[in-house]
Structure formats: structure tokens, C-alpha cells
N, C-alpha and C positions, 0 to 999 in steps of 0.2 A: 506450198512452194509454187512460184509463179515462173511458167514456161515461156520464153519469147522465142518466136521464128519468124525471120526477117526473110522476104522473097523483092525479089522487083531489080536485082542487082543485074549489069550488063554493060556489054563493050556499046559505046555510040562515040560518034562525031562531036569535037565542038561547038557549038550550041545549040546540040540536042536537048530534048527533055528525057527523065524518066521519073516514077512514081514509085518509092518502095513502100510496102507495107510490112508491118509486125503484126504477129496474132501474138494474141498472149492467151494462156490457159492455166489452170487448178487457181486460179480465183473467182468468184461467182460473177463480177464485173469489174472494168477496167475504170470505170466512173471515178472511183475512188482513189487513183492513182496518179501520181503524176510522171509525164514518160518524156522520153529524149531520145535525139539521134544524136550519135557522134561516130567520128570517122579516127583512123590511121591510117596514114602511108607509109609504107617502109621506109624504116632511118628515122621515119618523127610521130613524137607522142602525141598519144590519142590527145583530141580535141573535141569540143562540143560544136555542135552543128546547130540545133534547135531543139528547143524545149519546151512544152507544155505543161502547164502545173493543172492539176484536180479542178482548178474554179474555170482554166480553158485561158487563161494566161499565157501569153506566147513570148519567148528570149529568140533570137537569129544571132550566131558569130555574126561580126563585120563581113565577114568574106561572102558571106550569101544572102545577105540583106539584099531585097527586092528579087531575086532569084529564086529563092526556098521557100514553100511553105508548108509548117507543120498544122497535121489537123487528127483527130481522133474521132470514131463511131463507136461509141460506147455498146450500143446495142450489140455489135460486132464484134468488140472488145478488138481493136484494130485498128492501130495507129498508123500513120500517114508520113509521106513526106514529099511533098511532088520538087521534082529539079528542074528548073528551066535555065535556057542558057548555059547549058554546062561549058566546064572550062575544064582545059586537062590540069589546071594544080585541084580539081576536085576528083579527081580519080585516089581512090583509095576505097579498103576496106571497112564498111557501117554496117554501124552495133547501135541494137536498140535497146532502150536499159529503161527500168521504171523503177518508182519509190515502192517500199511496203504500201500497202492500204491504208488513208488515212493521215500518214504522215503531212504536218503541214507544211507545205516547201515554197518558196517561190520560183517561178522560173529560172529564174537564173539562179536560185541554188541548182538545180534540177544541169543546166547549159553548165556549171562549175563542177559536175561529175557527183553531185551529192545524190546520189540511187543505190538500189541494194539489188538489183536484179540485171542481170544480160543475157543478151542474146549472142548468136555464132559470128552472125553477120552474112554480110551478104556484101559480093565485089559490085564497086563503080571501076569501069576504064575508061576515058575520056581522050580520044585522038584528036591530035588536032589537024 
């Protein structure tokens, strides 16, 4: 069974940065995985944020394109997500989620919510 714990979540300014990380554990590496962020605001359904697939394939929603980017340290088993230019419609709650082991997926299955793993999350608040 694969654990995910999301840290890096916080109140900042409009076009702050921040960097969230996921560890994942009880699998021997994350190499083999293909992982994602997605967020919720209250009142609206989760959405995908950015996605990486196992080969290091990357999906961005429109809304964070050139702002977000996802990255993963396999060694680390510890997926990435740095935020620049935050904006307060990115203030919400992110969840990071990853495929079984193996699974062949592309990115944007991955960014379309196709994972079998989540994490608790961890709060964005974005003031403007």
C-alpha cells in the first residue's frame, strides 16, 4: 500500500512562490509511478493541476501553465510542485495521488484523475 504526505502548504501574497513536496512510502521506489497534483476549493470539484507519468512526461491545467512546475526525485521517492506567481483563484486544498506501480498511463490520463493513490493534502491560501 502506497503512503502519500504532502507538506510545503501556506498563507502567502499574490505573486508569491511556494514549493509543495509529497513523500511517498511502502513502495520500494516512486520511479515506477506515475504521480499528480490536484487541488479543491470549496464549493468546486477537485481538478488536476499537473501530472507526471513514470517515463517524466509532464500535463499543466491551462490555469498554471508557465507558472507550475512539476518535477519528481525518484531517489527521494518525492514529488515536487514549485508555484510561482500565485494568484488567489489558486488558493485551495492539494492532494497528491499516484498510479499503482507500473501502470502504463499517460500524463494526462494521470492530470484526468486516472490514480489509485491519495494523499491528505496540504492547504494553499493566496491573498491578494
Amino acid at each position: 500500500q502506497v503512503q502519500l504526505v504532502e507538506s510545503g502548504g501556506d498563507s502567502v501574497q499574490a505573486g508569491g512562490s511556494l514549493r509543495l513536496s509529497c513523500a511517498a512510502s511502502g513502495y520500494k521506489s516512486t520511479y515506477s509511478m506515475s504521480m499528480g497534483w490536484f487541488r479543491q476549493a470549496p464549493g468546486k470539484e477537485r481538478e488536476g493541476v499537473a501530472a507526471i507519468n513514470r517515463y517524466g512526461s509532464t500535463e499543466y491545467a491551462d490555469s498554471v501553465k508557465g507558472r507550475f512546475t512539476i518535477s519528481r526525485d525518484n531517489d527521494k521517492n518525492t514529488l515536487y510542485l514549485q508555484m510561482n506567481s500565485l494568484k488567489p483563484e489558486d488558493s485551495a486544498m492539494y492532494y497528491c495521488a499516484a498510479s499503482s506501480p507500473w501502470r502504463p498511463l499517460t500524463a494526462r490520463q494521470v492530470l484526468g484523475g486516472t490514480v489509485d493513490y491519495w494523499g491528505q493534502g496540504t492547504q494553499v491560501t493566496v491573498s491578494s
